[in-house]
Structures are given as structure tokens and as C-alpha cells.
C-alpha positions in Angstrom: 33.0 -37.4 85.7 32.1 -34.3 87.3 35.0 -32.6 85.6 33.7 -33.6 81.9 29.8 -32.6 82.6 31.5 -29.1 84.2 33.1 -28.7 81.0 30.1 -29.0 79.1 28.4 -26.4 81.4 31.0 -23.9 81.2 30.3 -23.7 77.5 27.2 -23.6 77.3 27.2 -20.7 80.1 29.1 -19.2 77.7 26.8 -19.8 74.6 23.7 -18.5 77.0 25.5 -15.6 77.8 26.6 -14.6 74.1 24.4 -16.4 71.8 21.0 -17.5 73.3 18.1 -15.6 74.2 18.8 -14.7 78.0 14.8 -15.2 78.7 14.9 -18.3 77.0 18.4 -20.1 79.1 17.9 -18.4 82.5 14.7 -21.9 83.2 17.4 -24.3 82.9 20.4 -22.2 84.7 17.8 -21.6 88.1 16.4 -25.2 87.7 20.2 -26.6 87.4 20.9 -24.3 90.3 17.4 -25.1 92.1 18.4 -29.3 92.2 21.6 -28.4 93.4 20.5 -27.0 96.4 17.6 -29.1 97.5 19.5 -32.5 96.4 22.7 -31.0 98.4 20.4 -30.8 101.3 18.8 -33.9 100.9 21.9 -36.0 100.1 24.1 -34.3 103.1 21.7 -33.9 105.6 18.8 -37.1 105.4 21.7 -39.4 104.1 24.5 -38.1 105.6 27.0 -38.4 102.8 28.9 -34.9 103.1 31.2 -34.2 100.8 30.0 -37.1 98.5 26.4 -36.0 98.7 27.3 -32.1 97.8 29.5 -33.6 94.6 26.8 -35.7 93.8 24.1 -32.9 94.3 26.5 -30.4 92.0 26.9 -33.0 89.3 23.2 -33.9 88.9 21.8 -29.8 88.8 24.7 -29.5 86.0 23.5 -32.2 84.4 19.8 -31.5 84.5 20.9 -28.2 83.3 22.3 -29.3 80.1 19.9 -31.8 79.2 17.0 -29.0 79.8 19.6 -26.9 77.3 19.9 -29.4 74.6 16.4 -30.5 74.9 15.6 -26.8 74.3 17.6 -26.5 71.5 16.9 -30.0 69.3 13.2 -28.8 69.9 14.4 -25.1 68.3 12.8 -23.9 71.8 16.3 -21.7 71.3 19.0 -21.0 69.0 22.8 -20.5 68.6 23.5 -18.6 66.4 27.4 -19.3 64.8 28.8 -17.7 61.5 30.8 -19.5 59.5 34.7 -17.4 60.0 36.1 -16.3 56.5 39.9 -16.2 55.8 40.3 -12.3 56.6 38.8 -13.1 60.0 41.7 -15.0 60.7 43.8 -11.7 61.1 41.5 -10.7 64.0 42.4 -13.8 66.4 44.0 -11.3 68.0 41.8 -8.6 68.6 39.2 -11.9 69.6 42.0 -13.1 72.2 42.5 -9.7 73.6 38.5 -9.5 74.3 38.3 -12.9 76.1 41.3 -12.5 77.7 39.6 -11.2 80.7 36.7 -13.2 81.4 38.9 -16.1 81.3 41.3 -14.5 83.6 38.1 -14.3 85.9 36.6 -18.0 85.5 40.7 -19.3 86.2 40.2 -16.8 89.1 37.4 -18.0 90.3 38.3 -21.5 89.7 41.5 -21.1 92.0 39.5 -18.6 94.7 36.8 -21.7 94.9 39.3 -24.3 95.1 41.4 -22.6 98.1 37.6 -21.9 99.6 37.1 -25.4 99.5 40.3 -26.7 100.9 39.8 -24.1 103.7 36.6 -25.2 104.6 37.4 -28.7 104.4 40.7 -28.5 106.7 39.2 -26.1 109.5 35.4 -27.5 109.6 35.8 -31.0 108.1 32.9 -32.2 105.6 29.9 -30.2 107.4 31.5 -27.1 106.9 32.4 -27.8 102.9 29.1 -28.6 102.7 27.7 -25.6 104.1 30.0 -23.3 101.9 29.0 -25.3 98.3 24.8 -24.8 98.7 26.1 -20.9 100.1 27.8 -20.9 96.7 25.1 -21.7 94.8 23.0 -19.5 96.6 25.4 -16.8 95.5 25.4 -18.0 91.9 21.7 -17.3 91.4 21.6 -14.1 92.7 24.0 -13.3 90.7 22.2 -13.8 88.0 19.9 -11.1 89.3 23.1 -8.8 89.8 24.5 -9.3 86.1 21.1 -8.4 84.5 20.8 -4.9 86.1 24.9 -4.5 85.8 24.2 -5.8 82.0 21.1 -3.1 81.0 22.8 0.0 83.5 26.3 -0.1 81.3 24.7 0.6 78.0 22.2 3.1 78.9 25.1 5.0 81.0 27.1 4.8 78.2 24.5 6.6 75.8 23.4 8.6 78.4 27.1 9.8 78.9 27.4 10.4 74.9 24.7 12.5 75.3 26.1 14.5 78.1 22.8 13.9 80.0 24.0 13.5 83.4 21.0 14.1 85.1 20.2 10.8 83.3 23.3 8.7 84.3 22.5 9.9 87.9 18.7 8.4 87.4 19.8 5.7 85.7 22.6 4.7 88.6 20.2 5.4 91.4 17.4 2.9 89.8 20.1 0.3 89.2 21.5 0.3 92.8 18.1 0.8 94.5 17.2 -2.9 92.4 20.4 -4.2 93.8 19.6 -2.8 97.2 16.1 -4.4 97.3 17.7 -7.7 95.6 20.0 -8.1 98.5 17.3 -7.0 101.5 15.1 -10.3 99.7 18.1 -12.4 99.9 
């Protein structure tokens, strides 16, 4: 069950990130993220149920994340925005394989890096530990949200900055960026 509503998460992840509003699907992300913690928490340590409780925990914020998604969406709160493909684009499936090629190649990554994690965790500090290491992951995914917007608005402005061979304007522009992540990792 997890597996399917995972599935359905993963795509939209990948809708919010290329076709909605970012304002608009980072409330339901944090919120999805938010329950998963404090239900984690709840589930493991006031009812005791581990590894069960953390699965249960992960599967309800996913959940609640999607509905809060689709709820957005059938109220036109949001919108994806999808063009209909014409016969020519057919000829660039190539070029459109080539550009996703790598953040697949990162999400099997981090699929197989999580999935070692977890075994680890589970065979040197039983249940407790596995717990411990999925609300430390989800910790980790929300600031990374944080980490991804200032990444996300520095790479374009260093870009045209660099175009314009202002360099004392890349070297502002860097120094702002790292001084946010600085401060972002001091509050977390």
C-alpha cells in the first residue's frame, strides 16, 4: 500500500517541481512532511510500534499530502499545465530522455542509498534506531526544500551574470546564496 500512494507522490513531486506554482505546492509538501514527523513520534514512541509506527507515520503525511494536492487542484487553487505533443515532437524523445536521464539516475540513487540506510540501521540498532534515522530523514527532506530554492534562484542569476561578464556580480550573488545556506543550517 505504501508502495502505490509513494508512487503517486513521486509524480506529483515531479508536477510541483515542473508544472505548479512552487508557492502554491510547498503548504501541502511541509504539511505532508509536518504529519510525518509528529505522527512518527507519536506512533513510535506513546504506542510503541517501531518500525510499524514510522511506516504508518510515512504513509499517512504522503497521503495527506496528495489529497491537500488534488484538493488544490479540483478547486483550481493550482494548475498543471500539459500540452498536447504533436507528431514532430515525437523526434525529440530523445533529446527529453537525455534531460531526465539524470534526475532519475538521482531518485534510483537515492532510492538504493535510503534502502541500504535503512537495512543498516535496522541490523546494527534494531527498530529504535530505524526509527530514529526515518523522522532524521524527513527532517533532512524539508530543509531541503529550503536548500533547492536558493540553489534554484543562484544558478540563473550566475548564469546571466556570467554572460554579462559581471563577476563582481557572480561573487555577490554566491556570497548572498551561501550566507542563506549558512544561516539555514545554524537554524536547523
Amino acid at each position: 500500500r505504501g508502495c502505490v500512494i509513494r508512487g503517486f507522490t513521486e509524480v506529483l513531486k515531479m508536477l510541483k517541481n515542473n508544472y505548479i506554482n512552487f508557492n502554491k505546492a510547498l503548504k501541502p509538501v511541509l504539511i505532508g512532511y509536518a504529519i510525518v514527523i509528529v505522527i512518527g513520534i507519536v506512533l513510535t514512541a506513546v504506542f510503541g510500534m517501531n518500525v510499524e509506527g514510522a511506516a504508518w507515520a510515512t504513509m499517512t503525511g504522503y497521503l495527506a499530502a496528495l489529497v491537500f494536492i488534488l484538493i488544490l487542484f479540483f478547486r483550481k487553487k493550482i494548475e498543471i499545465q500539459f500540452t498536447k505533443p504533436e507528431l514532430h515532437d515525437f523526434g525529440r524523445v530523445k533529446d527529453i530522455a537525455k534531460c531526465g536521464a539524470a534526475a532519475s539516475t538521482m531518485q534510483a540513487g537515492n532510492a538504493m542509498k535510503v534502502t541500504f540506510c535503512n537495512h543498516m540501521a535496522l541490523k546494527y540498532g534494531g527498530p529504535g534506531a530505524l526509527v530514529v534515522f526515518s523522522v532524521c530523514m524527513q527532517i533532512i527532506s524539508i530543509i531541503s526544500i529550503f536548500y533547492s530554492g536558493i540553489i534554484d534562484a543562484v544558478s540563473p542569476l550566475v548564469a546571466t551574470l556570467f554572460g554579462q561578464k559581471d563577476f563582481k556580480g557572480i561573487s555577490f550573488v554566491l556570497k548572498k546564496g551561501m550566507g542563506y545556506i549558512i544561516w539555514i543550517s545554524v537554524v536547523f
